[in-house]
N, C-alpha and C positions, 0 to 999 in steps of 0.2 A: 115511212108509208108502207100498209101493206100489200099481198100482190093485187088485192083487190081495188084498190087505188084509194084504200082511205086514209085517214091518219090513224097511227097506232094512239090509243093513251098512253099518257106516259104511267109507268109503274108505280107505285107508292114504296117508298123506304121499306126496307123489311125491320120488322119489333120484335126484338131480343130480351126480354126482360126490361132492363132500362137503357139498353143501346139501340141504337139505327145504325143498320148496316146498308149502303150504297154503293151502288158501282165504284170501285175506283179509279178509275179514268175517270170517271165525269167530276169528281173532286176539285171544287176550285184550285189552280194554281198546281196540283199534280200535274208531272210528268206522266206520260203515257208508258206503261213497261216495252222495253226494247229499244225505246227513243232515245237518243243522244241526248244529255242533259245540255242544252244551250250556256246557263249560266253556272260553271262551277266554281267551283267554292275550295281555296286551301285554307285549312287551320294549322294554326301552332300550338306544340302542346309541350308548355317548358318544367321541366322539375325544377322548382326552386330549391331545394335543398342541395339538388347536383350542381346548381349553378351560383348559388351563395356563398357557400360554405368555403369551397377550396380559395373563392376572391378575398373574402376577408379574414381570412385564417394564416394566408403566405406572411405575415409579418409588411409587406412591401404595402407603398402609399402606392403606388403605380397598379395594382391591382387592385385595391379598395376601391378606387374611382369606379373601375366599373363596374361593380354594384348598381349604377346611376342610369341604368340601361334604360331607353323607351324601348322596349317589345313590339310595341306598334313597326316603329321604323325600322327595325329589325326584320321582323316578318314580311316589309315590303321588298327588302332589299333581298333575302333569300329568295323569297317567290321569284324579281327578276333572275336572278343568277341561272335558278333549277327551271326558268319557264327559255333560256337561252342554250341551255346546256341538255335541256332530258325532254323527249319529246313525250316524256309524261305526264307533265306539268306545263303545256305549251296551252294556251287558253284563259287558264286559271285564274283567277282573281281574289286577293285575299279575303278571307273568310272570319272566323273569329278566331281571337288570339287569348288563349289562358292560363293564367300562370298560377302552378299549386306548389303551394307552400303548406305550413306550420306554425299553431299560434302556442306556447304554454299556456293554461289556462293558470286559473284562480289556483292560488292551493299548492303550488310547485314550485320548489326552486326557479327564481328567475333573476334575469340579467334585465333590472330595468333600463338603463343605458343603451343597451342593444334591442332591446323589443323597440324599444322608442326612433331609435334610428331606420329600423327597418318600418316603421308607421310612416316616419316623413318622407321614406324615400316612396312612400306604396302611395301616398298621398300625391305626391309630385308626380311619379307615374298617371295616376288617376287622371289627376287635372291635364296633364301634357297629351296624351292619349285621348284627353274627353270623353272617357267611360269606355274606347273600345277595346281594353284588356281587363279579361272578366279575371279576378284574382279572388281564390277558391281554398281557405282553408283547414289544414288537417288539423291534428292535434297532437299532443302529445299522453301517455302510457306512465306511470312507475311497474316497475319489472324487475325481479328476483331474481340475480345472476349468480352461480357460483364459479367461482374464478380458482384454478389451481396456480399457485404460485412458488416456482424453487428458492430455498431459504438463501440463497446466495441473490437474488434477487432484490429481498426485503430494504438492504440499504440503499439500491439506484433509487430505489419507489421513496423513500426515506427522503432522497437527498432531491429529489423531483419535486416536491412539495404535498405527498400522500403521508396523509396522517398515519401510524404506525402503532398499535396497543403493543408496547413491546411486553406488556407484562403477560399476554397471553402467548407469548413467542416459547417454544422448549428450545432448549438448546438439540435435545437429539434427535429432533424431528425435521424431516429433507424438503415435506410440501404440507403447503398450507391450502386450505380451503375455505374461503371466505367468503360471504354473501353478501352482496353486494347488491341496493338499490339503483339500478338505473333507468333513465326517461327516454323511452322510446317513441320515436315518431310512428302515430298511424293515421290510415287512410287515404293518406295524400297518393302513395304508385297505387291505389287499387282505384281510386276517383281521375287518376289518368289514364290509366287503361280501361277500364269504363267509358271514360267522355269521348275517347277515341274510336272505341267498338260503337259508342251509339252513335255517334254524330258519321261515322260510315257506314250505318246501314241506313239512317235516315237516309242520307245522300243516295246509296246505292237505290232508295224504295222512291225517290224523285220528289223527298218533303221539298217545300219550298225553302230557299236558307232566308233568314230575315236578317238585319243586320243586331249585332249584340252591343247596348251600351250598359254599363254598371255604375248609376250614379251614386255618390257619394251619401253617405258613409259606406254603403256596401262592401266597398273593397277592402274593410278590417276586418267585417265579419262571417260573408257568405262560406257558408261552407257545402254548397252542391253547385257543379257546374251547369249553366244551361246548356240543353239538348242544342244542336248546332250543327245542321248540315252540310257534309263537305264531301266530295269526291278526291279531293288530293289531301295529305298531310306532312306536316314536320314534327318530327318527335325530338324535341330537344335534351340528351341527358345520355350519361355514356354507362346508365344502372342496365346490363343485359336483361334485369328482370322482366322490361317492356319489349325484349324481343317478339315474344309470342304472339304481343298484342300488336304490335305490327305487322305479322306474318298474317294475320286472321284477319287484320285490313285490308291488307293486298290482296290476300287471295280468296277471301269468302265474301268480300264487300266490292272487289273492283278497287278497292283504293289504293294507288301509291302510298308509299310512304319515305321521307327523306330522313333517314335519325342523326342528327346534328350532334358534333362534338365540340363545345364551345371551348375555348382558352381558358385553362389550361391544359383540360383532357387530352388525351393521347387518343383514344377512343378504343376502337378493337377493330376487327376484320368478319366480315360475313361470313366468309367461307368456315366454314368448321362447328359453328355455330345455331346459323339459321339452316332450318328443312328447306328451303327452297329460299333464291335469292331475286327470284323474277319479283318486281314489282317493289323491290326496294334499292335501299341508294345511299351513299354515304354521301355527309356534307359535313364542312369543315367553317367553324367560324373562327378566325384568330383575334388575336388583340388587338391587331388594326379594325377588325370587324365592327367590334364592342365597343372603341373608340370612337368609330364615325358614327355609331348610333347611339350615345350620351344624352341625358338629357339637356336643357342650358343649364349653365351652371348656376344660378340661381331661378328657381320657380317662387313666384305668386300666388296663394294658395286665394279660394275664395275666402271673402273675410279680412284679407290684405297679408297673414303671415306668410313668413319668406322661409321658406327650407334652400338650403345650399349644400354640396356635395363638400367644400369647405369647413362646414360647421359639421357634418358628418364625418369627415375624416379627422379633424382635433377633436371631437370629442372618442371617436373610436382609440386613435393612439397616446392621448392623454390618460389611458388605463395604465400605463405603467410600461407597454411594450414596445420600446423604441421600435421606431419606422424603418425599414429598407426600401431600399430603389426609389 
């Protein structure tokens, strides 16, 4: 009302070429800026390759299991811990949970056996979860290496099962230089530091969060994460490369950040590392951790097939590599 006691009009949108620009406060469902966000929101944000690779790689059947992980239940279980323990996280309520990975594509050396196993397991996830772990991903690279190698070398590599051209070998020559094609993972740490930086500034700018389901088939082949706002996060993965993008959480978004170092990891230490440690947090998941959050051991996929973490682990160690533990 104005002082003269009437009503104001209301204003008309302002015309941008082909946008409207509005108040923002008056935005449905925005937060007001300065206002405590009422409902917030923690995401997880897991590297699959930090967290695949070292499990099914030990040689050990006791490690392979947990591959079998729900993220879901995982992420609820941390949130309590970090929402009992850091008064950073005291509120919080889970948010969306994303796991980035790597597909080979078409065209490249692959391991069908093992592409396959990681489908049922991503399937089983899917169904167990009911879409609410968005699974995101990368790909892989061929890539030009040259490698220096000492001639006193050549027979370990020989006797390791590296094919060897000995006829291109001199006797009087010390190192060799050889080129070598290898398949590099990309996208996947640049689409997690990414989803992290966006989904904290949405938060910090008071988007509304919605909740995230991924229904099926998606979760073999998305490869962009949805936007996803969150005021608190877990960074799962002991790569320092995602330091930075935690530090620019914390401190240019307002977002915590927890960086999780799953079993086996050892992890590292902030100090020495990160420019500033306010606002971030170290968490530890162990093997008991990983253990209580399993999937069952047999899931029902829609359609009636059964994946088993069973049938994943004989067909993983009937390659030829006796089991340990």
């Amino acid at each position: 009302m104005t002082p003269t006691g009437k009503n104001r009009p209301l204003q008309p949108p302002i015309l941008t070429g082909q946008r409207v620009i509005q108040n923002q406060s008056a935005e449905l469902g925005r937060a007001i800026p300065g206002k405590p966000i009422a409902d917030r929101r923690l995401n997880l944000y897991i590297d699959g390759y930090n967290f695949y690779v070292p499990l099914t790689s030990s040689g050990k059947e006791s490690d392979y299991e947990l591959v079998w992980c729900n993220f879901l239940r995982l992420g609820e279980q941390l949130l309590q811990r970090l929402a009992q323990g850091n008064q950073q996280f005291a509120g919080c309520r889970l948010g969306a949970v994303k796991y980035f990975t790597a597909t080979i594509p078409e065209g490249m050396p692959r391991n069908a056996g093992g592409i396959q196993r990681k489908y049922n397991w991503l399937d089983a996830l899917n169904k167990e979860s009911q879409g609410r772990v968005e699974v995101i991903h990368g790909t892989f690279r061929p890539r030009k290496r040259h490698c220096y190698i000492e001639s006193g070398e050549l027979e370990n590599l020989a006797r390791g099962g590296i094919p060897i051209n000995w006829d291109l070998v001199r006797n009087e020559q010390h190192t060799y230089h050889p080129q070598l094609t290898v398949h590099e993972e990309k996208q996947t740490d640049v689409m997690l530091a990414s989803a992290l930086l966006t989904d904290a500034a949405l938060g910090r700018a008071g988007t509304p969060a919605k909740e995230l389901v991924q229904k099926a088939p998606l979760h073999r082949s998305n490869t962009r994460p949805t936007p996803a706002p969150c005021q608190a996060a877990v960074m799962m993965s002991e790569d320092i490369d995602f330091l930075p993008a935690a530090e620019m959480a914390a401190h240019v978004f307002d977002c915590p950040v927890a960086i999780a170092f799953a079993y086996p990891h050892d992890g590292y230490r902030l100090a020495g590392l990160a420019t500033r440690c306010d606002g971030l947090s170290i968490l530890r998941i162990s093997e008991g951790d990983l253990r209580g959050c399993m999937l069952p051991g047999v899931v029902v996929l829609d359609g009636g097939k059964k994946v088993s973490i069973a049938e994943l682990k004989k067909s993983h160690f009937s390659r030829g590599t006796p089991p340990r533990g």
